[in-house]
N, C-alpha and C positions, 0 to 999 in steps of 0.2 A: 297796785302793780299789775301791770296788762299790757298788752301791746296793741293786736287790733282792731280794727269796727267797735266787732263784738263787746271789745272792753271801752271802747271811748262812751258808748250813751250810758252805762252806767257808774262812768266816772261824773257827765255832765250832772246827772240827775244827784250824786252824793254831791257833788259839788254848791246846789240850788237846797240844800236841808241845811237844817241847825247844825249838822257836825265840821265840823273844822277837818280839811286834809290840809296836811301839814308839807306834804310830798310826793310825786310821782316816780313811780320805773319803772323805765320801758325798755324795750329794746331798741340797739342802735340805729341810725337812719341806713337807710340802701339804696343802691344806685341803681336806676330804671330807666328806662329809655332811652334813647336815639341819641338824645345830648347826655345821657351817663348824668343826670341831675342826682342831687343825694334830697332823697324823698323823707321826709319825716313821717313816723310812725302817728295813726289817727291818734292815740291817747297823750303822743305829743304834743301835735297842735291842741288838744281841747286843753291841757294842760297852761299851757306858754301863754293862748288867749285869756287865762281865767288870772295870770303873773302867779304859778304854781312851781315851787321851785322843782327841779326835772335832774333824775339819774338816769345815767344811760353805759351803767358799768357792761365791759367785756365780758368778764366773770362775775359768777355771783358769790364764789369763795374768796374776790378782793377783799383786802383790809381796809381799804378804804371805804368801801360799802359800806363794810358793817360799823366802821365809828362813825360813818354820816348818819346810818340808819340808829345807833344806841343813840347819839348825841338829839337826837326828835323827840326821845321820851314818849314816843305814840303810849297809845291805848291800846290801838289795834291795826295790825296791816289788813288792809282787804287786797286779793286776789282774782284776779278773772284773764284764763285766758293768758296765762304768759308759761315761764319755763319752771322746772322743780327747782323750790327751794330748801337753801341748806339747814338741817336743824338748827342752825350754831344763828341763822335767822330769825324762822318765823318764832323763836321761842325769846326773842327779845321784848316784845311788847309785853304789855303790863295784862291783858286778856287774852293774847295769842295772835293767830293769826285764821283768816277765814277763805274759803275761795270758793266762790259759785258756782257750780260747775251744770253742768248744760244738758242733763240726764237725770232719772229718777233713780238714785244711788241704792243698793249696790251695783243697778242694771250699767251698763259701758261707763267701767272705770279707765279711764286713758287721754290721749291726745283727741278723736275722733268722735265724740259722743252723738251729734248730730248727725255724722253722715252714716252711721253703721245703725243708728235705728232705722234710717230710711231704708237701707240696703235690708235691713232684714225686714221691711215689711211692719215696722211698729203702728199701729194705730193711735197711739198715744205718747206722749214725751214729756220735758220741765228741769225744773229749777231743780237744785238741790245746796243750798250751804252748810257746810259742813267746816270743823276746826281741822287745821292741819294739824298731820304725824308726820312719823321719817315712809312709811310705806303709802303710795302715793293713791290719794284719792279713797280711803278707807277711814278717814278720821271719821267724829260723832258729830251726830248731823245738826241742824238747828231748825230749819224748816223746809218744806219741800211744796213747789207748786206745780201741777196738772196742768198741758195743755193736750189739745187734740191735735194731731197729723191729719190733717186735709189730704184729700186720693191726690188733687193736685200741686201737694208740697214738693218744692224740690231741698237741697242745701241752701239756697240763696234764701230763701222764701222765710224757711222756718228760723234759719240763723238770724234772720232780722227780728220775728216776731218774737225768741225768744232774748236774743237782746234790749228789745223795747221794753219785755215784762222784768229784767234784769234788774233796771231803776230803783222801781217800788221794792221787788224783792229783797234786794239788797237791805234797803230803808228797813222794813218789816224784820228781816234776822239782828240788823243789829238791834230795834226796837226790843224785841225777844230777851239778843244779851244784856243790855244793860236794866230790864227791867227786873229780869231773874235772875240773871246770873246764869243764865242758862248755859249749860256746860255739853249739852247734848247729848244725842243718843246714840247707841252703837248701829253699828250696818250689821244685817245677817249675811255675813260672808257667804252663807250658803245657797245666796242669790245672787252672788256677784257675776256678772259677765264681760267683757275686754271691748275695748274698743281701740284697739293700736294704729297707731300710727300709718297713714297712707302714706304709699311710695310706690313707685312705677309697676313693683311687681303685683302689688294687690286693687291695683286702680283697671288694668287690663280685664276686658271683659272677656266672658265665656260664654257663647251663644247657644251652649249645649245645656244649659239650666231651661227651665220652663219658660217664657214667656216674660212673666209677672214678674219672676225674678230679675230678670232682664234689664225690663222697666225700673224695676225697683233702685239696681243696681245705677244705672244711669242719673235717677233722681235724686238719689242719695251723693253723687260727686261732681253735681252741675251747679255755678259753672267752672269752680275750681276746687281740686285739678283737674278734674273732669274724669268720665270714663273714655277709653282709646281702645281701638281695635289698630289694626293695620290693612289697609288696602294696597295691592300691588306694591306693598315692601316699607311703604311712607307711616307715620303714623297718622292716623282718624281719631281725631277727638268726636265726642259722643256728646251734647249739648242738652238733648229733648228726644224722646222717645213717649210711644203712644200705644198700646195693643191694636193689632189687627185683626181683623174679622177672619174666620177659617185655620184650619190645622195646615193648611200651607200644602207643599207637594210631598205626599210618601216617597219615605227611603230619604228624601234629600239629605247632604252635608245640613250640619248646623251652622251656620256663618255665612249659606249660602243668598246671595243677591236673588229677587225672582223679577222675573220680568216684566216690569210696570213702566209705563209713559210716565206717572206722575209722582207716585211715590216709590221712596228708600226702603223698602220689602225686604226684611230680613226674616230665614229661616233659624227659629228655636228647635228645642228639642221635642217641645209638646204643640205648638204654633208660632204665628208673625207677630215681628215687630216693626213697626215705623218708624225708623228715623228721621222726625223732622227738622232738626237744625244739628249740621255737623260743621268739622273746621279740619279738612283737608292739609298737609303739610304744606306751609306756606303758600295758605291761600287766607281769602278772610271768611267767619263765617257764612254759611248758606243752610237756606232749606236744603229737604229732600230732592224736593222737583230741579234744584238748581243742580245738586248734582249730579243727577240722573243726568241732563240733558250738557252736562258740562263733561264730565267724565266717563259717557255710555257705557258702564258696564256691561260684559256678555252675561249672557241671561247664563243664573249658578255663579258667576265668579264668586270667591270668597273673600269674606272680611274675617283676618286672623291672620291668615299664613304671612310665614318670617323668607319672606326670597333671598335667598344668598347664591348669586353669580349663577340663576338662572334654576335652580333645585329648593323643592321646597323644603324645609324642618317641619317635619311633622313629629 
């Protein structure tokens, strides 16, 4: 069960071992671009190529689901990457049900695990399989593997390498259950940390944090959804971000522009940041330099403020 990227190579990789999938579900296809095409979900196609039969329920409290899904007789559902399911599901298989999830558990239980460790500066991250409960992302674990956060990881970066290591993983926890019986271990809730779900309001940035943070934040939601400020009223998607040299100008606003030929110079709370690839409202992305010399900002103009009919919201 998974929908996408992230879950399609570790479908391909279960797919290539001794064990038998009997079935996929995903979520439904969506319609994207210019001709409004209905796009199939990545765990779809690696599905359909492999002639794997494919659910693509609306809900996941259908009845019909759940007699396609009793009538398989699984062993075990695996999980990666899709939506919460219902107990009256994952407690159908004969061993349960499992879901990999993309953090060192109990550390960001949620939708977001990869981008909220980058945002907060993690130097390290990984695997974690664990059996589902009804309280989500808190079942007992089965195995857990370590990677490092490289300085220049962004979302894209690390979401792939942690999917790549997905594969094996997966292979290795079920190895575990079926040779033990392994039933896992509890999480110390007393280390648990969130990782909720991104939306417009928590993707907007704050130039009044330090620097690092900054940076961080940016690297943690590139390239989707990205981090967004607003410029002269439009929204600024945030792409790429770099520390710059010096504590910048005293006193300044924080979000303020400084004035550079070449690069996107933004005032922090404690120093600069360089923005080097942004995406202007309905423009295509650009470096820094491009938009310097594209959209001359007055030297101090800010990135943040909300213009409504000529007055700012502050």
């Amino acid at each position: 069960m998974g929908t996408p990227e992230f879950a399609r190579r570790p479908l391909a990789h279960l797919c290539d071992s001794r064990h038998e999938v009997l079935a996929v579900v995903t979520g439904p296809d969506k319609i994207a671009g210019r001709g409004h095409q209905l796009i199939q979900t990545p765990v779809r196609r690696e599905a359909e190529k492999r002639s794997i039969p494919v659910l693509m329920p609306a809900s996941l409290k259908s009845e019909s689901l759940y007699e396609n899904l009793r009538r398989l007789e699984a062993d075990l559902f695996v999980v990666i990457a899709f939506r919460i399911l219902p107990e009256r599901l994952f407690s159908l298989p004969k061993r349960g049900a499992i879901n990999i999830h993309a953090s060192l558990l109990p550390k960001y239980r949620g939708a977001a695990p990869i981008n909220w460790a980058l945002i907060n500066g993690e130097i390290e991250t990984g695997l974690t399989g664990f059996f589902l409960k009804q309280e989500v992302d808190t079942g007992d674990m089965i195995a857990q593997e370590k990677i490092a956060i490289a300085p220049d990881d962004t979302y894209d970066t690390l979401a792939a390498k942690l999917s790549t290591l997905a594969g094996p993983f997966l292979l290795n926890s079920l190895d575990l259950i079926e040779q033990g019986g392994q039933r896992g271990i509890p999480q110390d809730n007393l280390n648990a940390s969130p990782a909720p779900k991104l939306t417009p309001e928590n993707t907007m940035i704050d130039f009044g944090f330090p620097a690092a943070n900054v940076r961080n934040f940016v690297r943690g939601l590139s390239s989707k959804p990205a981090a967004h400020t607003t410029f002269r009223g439009d929204k600024l998607k945030l792409l790429g971000c770099e520390l710059a040299d010096g504590p910048g100008e005293s006193g300044l606003r924080p979000g303020s522009i400084l004035p550079d030929k070449r690069r996107l110079l933004v005032q922090c709370r404690d120093s600069v940041v360089q923005l080097t690839r942004v995406v202007p409202a309905g423009k295509a992305e650009m470096d820094g330099t491009a938009f310097m010399n594209g959209f001359r900002p007055n030297p101090h103009e800010l990135l943040g403020d909300i213009i409504t009919g000529g007055k700012e919201k502050l």
